[in-house]
SEDORO-147984 format. One record per residue (C-alpha): residue in one letter; x, y, z. Coordinates in steps of 0.5 Angstrom, whole numbers, padded with zeros to 4 digits, always signed. Layout:
BEGIN
AXYZ ...
# end
This chain:
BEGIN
X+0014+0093+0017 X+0012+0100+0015 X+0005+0099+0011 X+0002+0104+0007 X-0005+0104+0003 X-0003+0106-0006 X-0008+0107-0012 X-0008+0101-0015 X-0007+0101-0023 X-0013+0101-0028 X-0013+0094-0031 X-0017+0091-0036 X-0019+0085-0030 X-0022+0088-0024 X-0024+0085-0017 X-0028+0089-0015 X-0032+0086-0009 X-0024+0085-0006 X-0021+0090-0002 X-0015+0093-0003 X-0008+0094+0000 X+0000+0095-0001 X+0006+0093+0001 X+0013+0097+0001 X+0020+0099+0004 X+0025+0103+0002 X+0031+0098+0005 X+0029+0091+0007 X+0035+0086+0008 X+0036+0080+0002 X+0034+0081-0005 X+0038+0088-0009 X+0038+0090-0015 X+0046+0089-0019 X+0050+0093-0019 X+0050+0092-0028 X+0044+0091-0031 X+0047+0087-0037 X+0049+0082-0032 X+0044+0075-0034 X+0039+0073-0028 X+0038+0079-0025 X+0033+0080-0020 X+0028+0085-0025 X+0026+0089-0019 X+0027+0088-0010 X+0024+0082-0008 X+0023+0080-0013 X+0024+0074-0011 X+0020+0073-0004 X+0027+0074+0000 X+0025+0079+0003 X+0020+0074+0008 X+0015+0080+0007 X+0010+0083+0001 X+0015+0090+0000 X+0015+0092-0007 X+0008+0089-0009 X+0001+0091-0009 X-0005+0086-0007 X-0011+0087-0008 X-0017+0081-0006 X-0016+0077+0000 X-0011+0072-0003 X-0005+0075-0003 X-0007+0081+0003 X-0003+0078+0008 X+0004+0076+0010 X+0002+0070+0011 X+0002+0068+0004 X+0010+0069+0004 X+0011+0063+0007 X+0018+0060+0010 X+0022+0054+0005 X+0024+0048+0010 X+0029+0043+0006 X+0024+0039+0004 X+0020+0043+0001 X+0025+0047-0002 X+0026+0040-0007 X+0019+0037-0008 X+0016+0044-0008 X+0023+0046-0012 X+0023+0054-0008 X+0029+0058-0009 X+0032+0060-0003 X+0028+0061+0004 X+0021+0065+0002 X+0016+0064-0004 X+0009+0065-0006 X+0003+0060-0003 X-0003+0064-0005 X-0006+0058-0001 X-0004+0059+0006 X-0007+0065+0008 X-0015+0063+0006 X-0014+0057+0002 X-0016+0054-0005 X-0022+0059-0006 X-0019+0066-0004 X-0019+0070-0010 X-0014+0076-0011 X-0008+0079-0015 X-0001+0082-0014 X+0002+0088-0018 X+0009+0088-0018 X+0013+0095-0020 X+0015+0096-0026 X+0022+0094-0029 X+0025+0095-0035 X+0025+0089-0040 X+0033+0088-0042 X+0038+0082-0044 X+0035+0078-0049 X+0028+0080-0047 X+0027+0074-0043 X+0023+0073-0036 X+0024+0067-0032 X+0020+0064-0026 X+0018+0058-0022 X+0011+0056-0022 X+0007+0052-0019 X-0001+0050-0017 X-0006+0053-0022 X-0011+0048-0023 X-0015+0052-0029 X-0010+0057-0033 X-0016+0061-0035 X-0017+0063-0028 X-0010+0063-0024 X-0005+0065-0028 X+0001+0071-0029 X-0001+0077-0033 X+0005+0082-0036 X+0003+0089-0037 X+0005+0095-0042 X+0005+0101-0038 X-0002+0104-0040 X-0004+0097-0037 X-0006+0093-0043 X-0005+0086-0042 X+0003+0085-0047 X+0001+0076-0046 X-0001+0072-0039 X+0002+0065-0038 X-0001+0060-0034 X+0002+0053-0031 X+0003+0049-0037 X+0006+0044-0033 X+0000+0042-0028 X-0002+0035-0030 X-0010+0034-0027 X-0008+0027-0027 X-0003+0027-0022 X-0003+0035-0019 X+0002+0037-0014 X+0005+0044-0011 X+0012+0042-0016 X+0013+0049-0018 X+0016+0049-0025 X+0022+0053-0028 X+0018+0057-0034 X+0018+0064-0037 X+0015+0069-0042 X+0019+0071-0049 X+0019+0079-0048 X+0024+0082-0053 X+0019+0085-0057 X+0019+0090-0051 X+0027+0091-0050 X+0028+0098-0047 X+0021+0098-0044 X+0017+0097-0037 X+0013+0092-0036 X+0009+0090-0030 X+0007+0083-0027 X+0000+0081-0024 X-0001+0074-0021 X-0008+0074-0022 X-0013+0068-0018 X-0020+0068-0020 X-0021+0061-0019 X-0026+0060-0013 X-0024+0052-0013 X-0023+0047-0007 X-0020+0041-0011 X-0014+0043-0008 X-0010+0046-0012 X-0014+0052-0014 X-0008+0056-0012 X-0002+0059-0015 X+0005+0059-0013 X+0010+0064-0014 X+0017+0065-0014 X+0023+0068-0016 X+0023+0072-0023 X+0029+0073-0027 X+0030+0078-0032 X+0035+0077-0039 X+0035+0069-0036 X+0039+0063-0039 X+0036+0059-0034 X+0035+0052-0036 X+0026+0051-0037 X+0024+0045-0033 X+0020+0039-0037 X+0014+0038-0031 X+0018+0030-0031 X+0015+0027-0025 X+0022+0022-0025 X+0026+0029-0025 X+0023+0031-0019 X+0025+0025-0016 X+0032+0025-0018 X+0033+0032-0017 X+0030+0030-0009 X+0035+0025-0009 X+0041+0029-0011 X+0040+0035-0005 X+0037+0030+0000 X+0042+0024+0000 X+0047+0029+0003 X+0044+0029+0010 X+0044+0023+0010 X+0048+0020+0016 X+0053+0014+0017 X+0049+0011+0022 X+0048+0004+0021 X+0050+0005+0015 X+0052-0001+0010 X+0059-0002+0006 X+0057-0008+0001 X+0049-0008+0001 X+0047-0004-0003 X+0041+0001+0000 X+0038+0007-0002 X+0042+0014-0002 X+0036+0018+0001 X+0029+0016+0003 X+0025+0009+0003 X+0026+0001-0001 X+0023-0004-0001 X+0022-0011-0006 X+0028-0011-0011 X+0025-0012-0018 X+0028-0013-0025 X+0034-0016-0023 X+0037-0019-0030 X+0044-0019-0032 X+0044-0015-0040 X+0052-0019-0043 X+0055-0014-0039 X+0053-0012-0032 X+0047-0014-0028 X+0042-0009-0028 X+0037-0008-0020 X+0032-0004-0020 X+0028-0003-0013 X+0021+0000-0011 X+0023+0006-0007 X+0020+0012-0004 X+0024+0019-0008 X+0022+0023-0002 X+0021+0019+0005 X+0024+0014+0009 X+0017+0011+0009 X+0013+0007+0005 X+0009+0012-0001 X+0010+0014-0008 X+0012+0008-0010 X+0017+0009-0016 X+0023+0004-0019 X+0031+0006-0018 X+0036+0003-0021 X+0043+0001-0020 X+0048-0004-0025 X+0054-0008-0022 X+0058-0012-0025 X+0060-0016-0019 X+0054-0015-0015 X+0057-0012-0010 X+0060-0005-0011 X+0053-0001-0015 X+0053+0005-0018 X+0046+0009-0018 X+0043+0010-0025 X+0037+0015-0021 X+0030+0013-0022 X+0027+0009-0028 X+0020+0010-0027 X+0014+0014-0022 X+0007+0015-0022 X+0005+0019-0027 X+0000+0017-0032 X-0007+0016-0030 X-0007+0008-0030 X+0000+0009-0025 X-0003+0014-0021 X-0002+0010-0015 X+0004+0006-0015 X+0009+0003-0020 X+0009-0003-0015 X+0015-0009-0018 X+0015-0012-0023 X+0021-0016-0028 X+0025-0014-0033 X+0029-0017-0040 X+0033-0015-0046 X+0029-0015-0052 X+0032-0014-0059 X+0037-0009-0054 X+0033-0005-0052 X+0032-0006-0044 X+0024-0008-0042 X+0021-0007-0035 X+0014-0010-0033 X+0011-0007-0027 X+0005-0007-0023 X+0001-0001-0025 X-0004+0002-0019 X-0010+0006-0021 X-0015+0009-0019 X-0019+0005-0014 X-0012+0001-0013 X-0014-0003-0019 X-0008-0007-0021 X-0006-0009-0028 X+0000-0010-0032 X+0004-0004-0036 X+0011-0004-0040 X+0017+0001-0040 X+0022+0002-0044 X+0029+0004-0045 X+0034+0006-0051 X+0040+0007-0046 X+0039+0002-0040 X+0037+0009-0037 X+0032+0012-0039 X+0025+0010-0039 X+0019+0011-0043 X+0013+0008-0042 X+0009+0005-0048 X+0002+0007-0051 X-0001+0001-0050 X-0001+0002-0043 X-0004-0003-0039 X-0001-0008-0044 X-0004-0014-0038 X-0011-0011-0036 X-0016-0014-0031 X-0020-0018-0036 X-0013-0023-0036 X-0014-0023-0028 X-0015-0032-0029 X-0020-0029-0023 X-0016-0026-0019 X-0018-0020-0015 X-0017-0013-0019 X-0013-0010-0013 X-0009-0016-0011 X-0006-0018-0018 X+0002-0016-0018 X+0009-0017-0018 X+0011-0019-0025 X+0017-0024-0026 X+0020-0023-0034 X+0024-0029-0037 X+0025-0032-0043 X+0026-0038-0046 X+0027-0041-0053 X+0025-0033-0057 X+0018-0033-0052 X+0018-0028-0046 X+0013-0031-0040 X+0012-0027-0033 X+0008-0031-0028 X+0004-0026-0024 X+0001-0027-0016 X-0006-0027-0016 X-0011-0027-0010 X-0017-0031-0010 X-0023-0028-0008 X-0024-0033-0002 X-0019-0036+0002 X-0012-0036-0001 X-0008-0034-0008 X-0004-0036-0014 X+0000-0035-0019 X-0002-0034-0027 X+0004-0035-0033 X+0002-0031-0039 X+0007-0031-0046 X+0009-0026-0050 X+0013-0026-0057 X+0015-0018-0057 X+0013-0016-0050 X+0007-0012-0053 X+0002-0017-0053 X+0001-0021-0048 X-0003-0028-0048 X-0005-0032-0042 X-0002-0039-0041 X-0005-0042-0035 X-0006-0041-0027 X+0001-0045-0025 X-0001-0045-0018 X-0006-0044-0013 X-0006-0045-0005 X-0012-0043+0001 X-0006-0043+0006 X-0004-0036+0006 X-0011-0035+0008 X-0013-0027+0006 X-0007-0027+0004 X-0004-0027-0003 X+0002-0030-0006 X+0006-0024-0009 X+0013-0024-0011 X+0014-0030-0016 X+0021-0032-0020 X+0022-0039-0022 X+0030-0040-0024 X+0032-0047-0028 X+0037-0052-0027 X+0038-0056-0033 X+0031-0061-0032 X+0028-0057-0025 X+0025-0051-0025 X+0025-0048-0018 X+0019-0043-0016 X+0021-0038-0010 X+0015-0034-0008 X+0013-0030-0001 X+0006-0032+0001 X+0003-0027+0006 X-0001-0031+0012 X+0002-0037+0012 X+0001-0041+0019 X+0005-0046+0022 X+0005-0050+0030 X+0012-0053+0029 X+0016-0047+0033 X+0022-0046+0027 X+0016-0046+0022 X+0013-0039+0018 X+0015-0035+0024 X+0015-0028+0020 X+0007-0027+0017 X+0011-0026+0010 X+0016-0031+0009 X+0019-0034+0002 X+0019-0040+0000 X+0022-0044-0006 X+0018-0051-0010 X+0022-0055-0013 X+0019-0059-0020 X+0017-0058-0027 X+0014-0053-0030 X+0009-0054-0036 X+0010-0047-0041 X+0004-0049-0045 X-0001-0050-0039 X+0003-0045-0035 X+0002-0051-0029 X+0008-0052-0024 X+0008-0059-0021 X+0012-0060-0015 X+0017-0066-0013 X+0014-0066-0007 X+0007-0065-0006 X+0002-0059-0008 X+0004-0055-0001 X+0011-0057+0000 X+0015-0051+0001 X+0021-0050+0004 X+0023-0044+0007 X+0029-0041+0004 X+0031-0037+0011 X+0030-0038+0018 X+0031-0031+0021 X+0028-0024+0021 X+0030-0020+0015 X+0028-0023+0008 X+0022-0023+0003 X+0021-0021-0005 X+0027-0025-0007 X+0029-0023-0015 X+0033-0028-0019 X+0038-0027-0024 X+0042-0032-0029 X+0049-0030-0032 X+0053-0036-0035 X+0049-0042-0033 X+0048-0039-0025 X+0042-0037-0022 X+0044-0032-0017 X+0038-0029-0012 X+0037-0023-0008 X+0032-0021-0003 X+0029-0014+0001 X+0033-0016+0007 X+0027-0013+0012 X+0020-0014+0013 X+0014-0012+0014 X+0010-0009+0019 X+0016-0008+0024 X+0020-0001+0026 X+0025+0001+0021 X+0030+0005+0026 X+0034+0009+0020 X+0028+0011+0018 X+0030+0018+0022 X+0036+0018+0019 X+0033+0019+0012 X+0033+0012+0010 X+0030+0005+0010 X+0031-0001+0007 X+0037-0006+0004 X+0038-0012-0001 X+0041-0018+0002 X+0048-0021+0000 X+0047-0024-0008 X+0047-0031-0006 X+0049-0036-0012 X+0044-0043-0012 X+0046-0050-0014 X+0040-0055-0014 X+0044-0061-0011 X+0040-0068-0010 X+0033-0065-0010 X+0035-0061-0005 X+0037-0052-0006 X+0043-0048-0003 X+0045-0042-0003 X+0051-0039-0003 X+0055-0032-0002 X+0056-0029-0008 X+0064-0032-0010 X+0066-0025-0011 X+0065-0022-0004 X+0070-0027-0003 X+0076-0022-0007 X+0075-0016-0001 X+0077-0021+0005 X+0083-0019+0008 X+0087-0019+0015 X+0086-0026+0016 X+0086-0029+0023 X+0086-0036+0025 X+0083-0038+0031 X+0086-0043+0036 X+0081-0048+0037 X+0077-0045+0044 X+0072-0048+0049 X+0067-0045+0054 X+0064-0049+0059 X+0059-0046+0061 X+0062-0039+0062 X+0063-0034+0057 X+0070-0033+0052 X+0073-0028+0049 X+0076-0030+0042 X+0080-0024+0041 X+0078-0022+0034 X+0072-0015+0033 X+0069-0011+0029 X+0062-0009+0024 X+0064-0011+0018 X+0067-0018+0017 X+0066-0025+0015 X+0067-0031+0020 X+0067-0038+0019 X+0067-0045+0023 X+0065-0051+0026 X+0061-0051+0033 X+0061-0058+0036 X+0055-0058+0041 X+0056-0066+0043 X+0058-0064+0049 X+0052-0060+0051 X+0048-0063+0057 X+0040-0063+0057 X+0038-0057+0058 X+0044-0053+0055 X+0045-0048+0050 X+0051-0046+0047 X+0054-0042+0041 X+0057-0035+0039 X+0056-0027+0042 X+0057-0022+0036 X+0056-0014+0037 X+0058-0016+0043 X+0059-0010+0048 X+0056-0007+0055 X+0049-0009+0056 X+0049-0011+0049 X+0049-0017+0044 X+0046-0021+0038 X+0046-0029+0039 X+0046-0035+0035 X+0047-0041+0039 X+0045-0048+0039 X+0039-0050+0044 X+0040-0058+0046 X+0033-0059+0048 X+0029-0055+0041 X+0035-0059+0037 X+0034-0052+0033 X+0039-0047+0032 X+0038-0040+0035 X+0037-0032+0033 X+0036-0027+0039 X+0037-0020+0037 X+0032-0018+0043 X+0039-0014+0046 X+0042-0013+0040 X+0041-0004+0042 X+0036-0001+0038 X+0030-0006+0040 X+0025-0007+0033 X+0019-0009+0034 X+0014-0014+0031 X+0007-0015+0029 X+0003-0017+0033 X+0002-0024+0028 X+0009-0025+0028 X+0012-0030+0033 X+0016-0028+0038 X+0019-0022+0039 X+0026-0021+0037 X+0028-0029+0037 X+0027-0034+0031 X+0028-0042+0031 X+0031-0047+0026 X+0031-0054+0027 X+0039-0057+0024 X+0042-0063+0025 X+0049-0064+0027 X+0054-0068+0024 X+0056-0075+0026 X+0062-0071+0029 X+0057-0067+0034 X+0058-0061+0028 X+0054-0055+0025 X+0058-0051+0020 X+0056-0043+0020 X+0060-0038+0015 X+0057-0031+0019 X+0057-0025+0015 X+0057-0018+0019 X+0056-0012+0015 X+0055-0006+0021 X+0047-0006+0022 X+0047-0014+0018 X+0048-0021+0020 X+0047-0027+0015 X+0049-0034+0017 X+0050-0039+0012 X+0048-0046+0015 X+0051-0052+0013 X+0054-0049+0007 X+0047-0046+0005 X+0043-0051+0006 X+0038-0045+0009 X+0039-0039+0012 X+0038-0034+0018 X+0038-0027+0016 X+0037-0021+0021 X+0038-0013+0022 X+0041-0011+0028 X+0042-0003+0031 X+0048-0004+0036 X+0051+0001+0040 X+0058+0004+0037 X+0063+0000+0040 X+0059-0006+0041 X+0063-0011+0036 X+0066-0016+0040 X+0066-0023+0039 X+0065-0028+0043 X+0063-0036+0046 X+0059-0039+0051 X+0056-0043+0054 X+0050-0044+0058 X+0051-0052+0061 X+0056-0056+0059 X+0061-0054+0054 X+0061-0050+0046 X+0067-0052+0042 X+0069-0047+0037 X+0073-0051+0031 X+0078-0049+0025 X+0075-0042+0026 X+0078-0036+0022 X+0075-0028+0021 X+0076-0023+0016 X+0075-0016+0015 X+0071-0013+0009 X+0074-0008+0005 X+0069-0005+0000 
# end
């Protein structure tokens, strides 16, 4: 690039300490002028859009936009958190950070069309000391423009679609000057610029931190690749899920919110999207529901419940503020889409904590019973243990506190997070997912986050659960890897369930493919003789398709192929495991291929069922405090014939086993090659057989 000193013109701010230097070119590739002026969004001059990846056409003067460096390159991240047009924008940051100072003069061009100018806009901590300058020819100051849309209490580079109103100047020549006397180091006493437009119609941006999500969402969710991904769980199009949240069903269809990272396959940014289905399968993506964006939410919108009021849809989530102080707050939406939050923001404050810690206070749960909502929220005490507190309300805006409904020292620094409660006539069932919880029996709380249901009454004038079965007695509703932060539902007199089929603290393979995480398959709950099963949701049930029916097949200790395959079906029978010797192990391979296969068998000497996904193909390691790595137990009696029931559900990257119609369930992601889906029977000692056995492909 040919560099040439000029005359900077006589403006009525002058840096004078700042030396001064500029930048042109006769012809560079990228940006031109078109060929008719009257045409809208026209570039007002060349490079007027940084495209040129240089400072050709502008003056600097100063140090913060003295050098090249200060035209960065675009990658495609930045290009929709920053929101960049094209390759090239503006960074008055990168070449000597937050407190350089300095300006830059565009030529002068001559205002035509309707007299607007747009341009993206971002940074500008303080307008009086960073913003655009437009001048008339004799270099008076016509009017300046500072960021309007920066929100101190949650700054970020966005750059922001915003323009001035030239038409008193129509046939004149003005000139632009990007100015930044702002000697700040806060982190965002910089300005960034990008792409003027002359006679422009472009739509202005609102600053709307839940756009910046669903505009990310929307450009990034086509990098996504097929790889591991399911056909009838519902995921994210692009970036991080974790806790389902707000599942309810309005009259019509079944609303699913979930905390999701807009932006990473990583957990940050905690927001809420939302999905509707009417069969809680196929799921249409309404775009984000809220984000982080006022002072008391500024760290997280973390889970919560949701209701219909008066028609109106109503969330209750965990707003995280400064320190990660946890408290209460309410959104609410007209159109089952849009949501704004209310002024009486945080409507459930830390001085209604019943002595929970303030940054341990979270994931409310919404029901309503006769006219009164109630949200049982989790709570960690200030020693060893936590509990879960009732509050009441009668509108949804002021809320009271009932009463603890219950409390335990067995999750030790942990917490209970995640409360529900589904009702079966004079039953109440609370699920809850204790973190910490410890056991020496070998099928027990393998996961160092579990979920756990209780069954009894609950009190809604004292808030006080009490258990059929004893204070602690908690069942565990899933024996494998991948289930926690269960949401409950009611439609019709039925309580379906759902959960984050994933866990913490373990690697997340399709993190590198742009996306992590999945909600479990809907189960229906049925409380039958004091004891909780869950079941496939009946509508899953309607895609079954190319029906096979196995012949009955034994292995004696070998291993047998059984003819059927694939990544997404249902498989249902009876394995009879009488004939299994001491010492023996039998069962099915699914994802079976060279070198790779996941495991649920039958270990005559434990007495348990097995899950082993240890050769599964990409391996997924654990925390250090989960059991062991890549194997969970079950205990489960056969029938008196020597049976156990299984109805298998394999969904590419998923498999979940319902035991003995639902009594429990084992739940696990696996990563196996393409190719790998045989399905198979072994035997290691003794002899497996397979009874009544049928399989069907899922279409979805």
């Amino acid at each position: 690039m040919k560099r040439r000193l000029t005359s900077f013109i006589s403006l009525s701010l002058l840096l004078s300490s700042c030396g001064t230097a500029a930048l042109s070119s006769s012809s560079s590739p990228g940006s031109s002028l078109p060929d008719e002026e009257e045409e809208s969004n026209i570039l007002p001059f060349p490079n007027a859009d940084f495209e040129y990846g240089t400072l050709d056409n502008w003056t600097s003067e100063g140090e913060c936009f003295s050098s090249l460096s200060a035209v960065k390159t675009a990658s495609k991240s930045q290009k929709a958190i920053r929101h960049i047009a094209g390759d090239f924008y503006l960074d008055g940051f990168a070449y000597k950070g937050d407190a350089a100072t300095g300006s830059l003069l565009s030529p002068y061009f001559e205002v035509t069309g309707n007299g607007k100018l747009s341009f993206l806009l971002g940074g500008g901590a303080d307008p009086s000391l960073a913003y655009l300058s437009f001048l008339d020819r004799e270099g008076n100051e016509i009017t300046r423009k500072g960021n309007d849309l920066y929100y101190p209490e949650l700054p970020t580079d966005r750059l922001y679609r915003q323009e001035v109103d030239l038409s008193s100047h129509l046939g004149e020549e003005v000139a632009v000057r990007i100015v930044d006397l702002d000697e700040g180091t806060s982190g965002f006493n910089h300005l960034l610029v990008d792409d003027f437009r002359m006679n422009s119609t472009l739509s202005l941006d609102t600053g709307r931190l839940i756009d910046d999500a669903n505009n990310y969402g929307e450009l990034m969710k086509e990098t996504v690749p097929d790889t591991y991904r399911h056909r009838y769980h519902l995921m994210p199009s692009y970036g991080w899920m974790n806790d389902p949240n707000g599942f309810l069903y309005d009259g019509e269809k079944f609303h699913l919110f979930y905390q999701a990272n807009p932006y990473d396959a990583v957990w940050g940014n905690m927001s809420w999207s939302h999905a509707t289905s009417a069969d809680l399968l196929t799921w249409e993506d309404q775009g984000f529901a809220i984000t982080p964006d006022q002072p008391y939410d500024k760290n997280g919108c973390f889970s919560g419940g949701a209701a219909m009021v008066d028609g109106t849809l109503r969330l209750l989530y965990t707003s995280v503020g400064e320190g990660n102080v946890q408290t209460q707050s309410m959104a609410t939406s007209y159109d089952g889409v849009s949501f704004s939050k209310s002024s009486l923001n945080p409507v459930i404050g830390t001085s209604m904590s019943m002595g929970s810690r303030a940054t341990d206070f979270r994931d409310p749960y919404v029901f309503e019973k006769d006219g009164t909502y109630y949200a049982l929220v989790g709570g960690k005490l200030p020693g060893e243990g936590g509990q879960v507190l009732l509050y009441s309300s009668k509108d949804f805006r002021k809320w009271e506190g009932v009463g603890v409904t219950m409390s335990s020292t067995l999750t030790g620094g942990g917490m209970f997070e995640c409360p529900n409660v589904a009702f079966f006539d004079d039953k109440a069932v609370l699920f809850l997912s204790p973190q910490g919880v410890r056991d020496q029996r070998l099928d027990s709380f393998q996961n160092v986050h579990s979920v756990v249901a209780e069954i009894g009454s609950l009190d809604l004038e004292t808030g006080k659960f009490t258990n059929d079965y004893g204070a602690d007695a908690m069942l565990e509703l899933d024996k494998g890897f991948d289930f926690y932060a269960t949401q409950i539902a009611a439609k019709d007199g039925k309580n379906y369930l759902v959960a984050w089929m994933n866990h913490w603290s373990r690697s997340m393979p399709t993190s590198g493919y742009g996306w992590a995480g999945e909600v479990t398959l809907p189960r229906e709950l049925e409380l039958k003789d004091g004891c909780l099963y869950q079941h496939p949701v009946s509508s899953i049930y309607e895609h079954f398709e190319n029906e096979v029916s196995l012949p009955e097949t034994t292995a004696s200790d070998e291993t047998v192929d059984l003819g059927v395959a694939g990544n997404c079906l249902s498989f249902k029978a009876k394995l009879d495991v009488s004939k299994l010797g001491t010492g023996a192990r039998g069962g099915l391979k699914f994802f079976a291929g060279p070198g790779e296969e996941t495991l649920l068998y039958y270990d005559r000497d434990l007495g348990m069922l097995v899950f082993d996904r240890r050769n599964s193909g990409i391996k997924v390691s654990e925390a250090d405090d989960d059991s062991e790595d890549g194997i969970r137990y079950a205990a489960v009696e056969p029938d008196a014939n020597g049976c156990i029931e299984l109805e298998f559900f394999l969904d590419v990257s998923s498999l979940e086993c319902f035991v003995n119609g639902g009594e429990f369930t084992m739940t696990g992601l696996v990563y196996p090659s393409s190719g790998s889906d045989k399905i198979e029977l072994f035997a290691d000692g003794g002899s497996v057989s397979l009874l009544e056995a049928k399989k069907w492909d899922i279409d979805l």
